[in-house]
C-alpha positions as CSV (number, residue, x, y, z in Angstrom):
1,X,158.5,29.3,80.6
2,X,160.6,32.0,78.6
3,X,163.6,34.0,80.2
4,X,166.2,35.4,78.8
5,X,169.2,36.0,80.7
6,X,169.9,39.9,81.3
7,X,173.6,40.4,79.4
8,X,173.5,37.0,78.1
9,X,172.9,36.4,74.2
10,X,171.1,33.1,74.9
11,X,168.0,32.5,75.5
12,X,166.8,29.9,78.2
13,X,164.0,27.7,77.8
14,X,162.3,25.6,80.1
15,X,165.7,25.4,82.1
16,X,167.9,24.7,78.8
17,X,169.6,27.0,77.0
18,X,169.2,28.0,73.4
19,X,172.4,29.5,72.1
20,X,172.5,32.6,69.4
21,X,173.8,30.3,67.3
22,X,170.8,28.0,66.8
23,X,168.4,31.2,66.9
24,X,170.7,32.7,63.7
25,X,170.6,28.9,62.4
26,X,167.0,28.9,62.5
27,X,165.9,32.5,61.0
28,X,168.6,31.7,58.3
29,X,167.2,28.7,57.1
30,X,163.1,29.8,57.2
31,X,164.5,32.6,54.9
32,X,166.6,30.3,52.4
33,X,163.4,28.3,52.1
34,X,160.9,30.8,51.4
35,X,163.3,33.3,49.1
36,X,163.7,29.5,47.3
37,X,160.2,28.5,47.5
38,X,159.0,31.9,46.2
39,X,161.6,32.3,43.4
40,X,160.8,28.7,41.7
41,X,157.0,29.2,42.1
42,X,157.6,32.7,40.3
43,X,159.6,31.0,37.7
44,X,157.1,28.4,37.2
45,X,154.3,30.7,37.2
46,X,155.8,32.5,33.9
47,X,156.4,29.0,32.1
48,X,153.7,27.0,32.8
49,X,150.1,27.3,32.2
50,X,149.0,26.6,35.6
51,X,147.2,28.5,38.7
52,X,149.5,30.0,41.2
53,X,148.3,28.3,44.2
54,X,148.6,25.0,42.1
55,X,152.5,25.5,41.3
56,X,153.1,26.9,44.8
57,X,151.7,23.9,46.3
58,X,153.8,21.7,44.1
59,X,156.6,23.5,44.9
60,X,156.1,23.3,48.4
61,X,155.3,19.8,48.3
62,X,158.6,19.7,46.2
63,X,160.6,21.4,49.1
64,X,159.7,19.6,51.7
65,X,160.0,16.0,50.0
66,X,156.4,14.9,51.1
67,X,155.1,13.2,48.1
68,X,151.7,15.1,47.5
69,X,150.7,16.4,44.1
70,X,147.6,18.2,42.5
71,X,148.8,15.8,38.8
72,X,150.3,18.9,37.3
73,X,153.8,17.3,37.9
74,X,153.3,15.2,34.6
75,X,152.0,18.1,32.7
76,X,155.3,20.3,33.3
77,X,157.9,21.5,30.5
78,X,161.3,19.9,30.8
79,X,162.3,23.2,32.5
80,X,159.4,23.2,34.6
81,X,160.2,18.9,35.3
82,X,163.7,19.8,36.4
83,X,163.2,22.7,38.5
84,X,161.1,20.3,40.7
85,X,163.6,17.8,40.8
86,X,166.2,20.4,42.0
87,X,163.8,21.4,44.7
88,X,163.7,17.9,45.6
89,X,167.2,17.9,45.9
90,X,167.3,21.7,47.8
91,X,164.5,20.7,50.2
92,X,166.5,17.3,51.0
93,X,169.6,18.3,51.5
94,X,170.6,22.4,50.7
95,X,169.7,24.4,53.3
96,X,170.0,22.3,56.3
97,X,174.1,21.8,55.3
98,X,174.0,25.3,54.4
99,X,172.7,26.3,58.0
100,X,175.5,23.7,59.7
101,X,177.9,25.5,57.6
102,X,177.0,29.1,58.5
103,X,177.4,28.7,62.5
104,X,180.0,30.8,64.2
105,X,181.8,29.5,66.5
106,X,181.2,29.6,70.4
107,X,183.6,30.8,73.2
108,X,184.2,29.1,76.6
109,X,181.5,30.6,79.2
110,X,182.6,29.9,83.2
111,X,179.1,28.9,83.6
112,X,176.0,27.6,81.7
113,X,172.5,26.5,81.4
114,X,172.2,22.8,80.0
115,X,172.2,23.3,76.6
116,X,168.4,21.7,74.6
117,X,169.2,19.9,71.6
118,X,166.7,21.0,69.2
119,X,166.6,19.5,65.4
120,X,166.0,22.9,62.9
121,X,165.3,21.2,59.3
């Protein structure tokens, strides 16, 4: 069940409320990711010698630290070798700080939905 709350900027959620805040949270760190994911892949894709969909997948894989690989990680140029390390690095720890440190601050509401905890990253 979705309601929003008429001259309200939050949105409630199965009786919890989900501030602006973690909405803007959210949208901002999906775009960071995929302008990131995008931009290595498209540098990768000009120095290596590899399909597209084979150095998007490593990057991916890259960004969200999960470990798989199509074995075209031991193949890459030193440019190519630290550019997935930094998205390692990016995917591990960037944007989710980057998101924390984005977040406006709230003001004091008379009233309010129990707020839902919800992880983003």
């Amino acid at each position: 069940m979705i309601a929003m709350v008429r001259g309200k900027e939050d949105i409630v959620l199965f009786r919890y409320r989900l501030g602006k805040d973690r909405i803007l949270k959210a949208i901002t760190l999906t775009m960071i990711a995929l302008f990131l994911v995008v931009f290595v892949a498209m540098i990768l894709s000009t120095t290596e010698g590899h399909p597209f969909l084979m150095i998007l997948f490593e990057v991916t894989s890259a960004f969200g630290t999960v470990g798989l690989t199509m074995g075209m990680t031991t193949d890459l140029s030193l440019v190519g070798k630290i550019l997935i390390s930094l998205m390692m690095f990016a995917g591990r720890l960037g944007p989710l700080t980057l998101a924390y440190a984005l977040g406006p601050k709230t003001e004091k509401e008379l009233y309010r939905y129990p707020e839902g905890k919800i992880t983003i990253g």
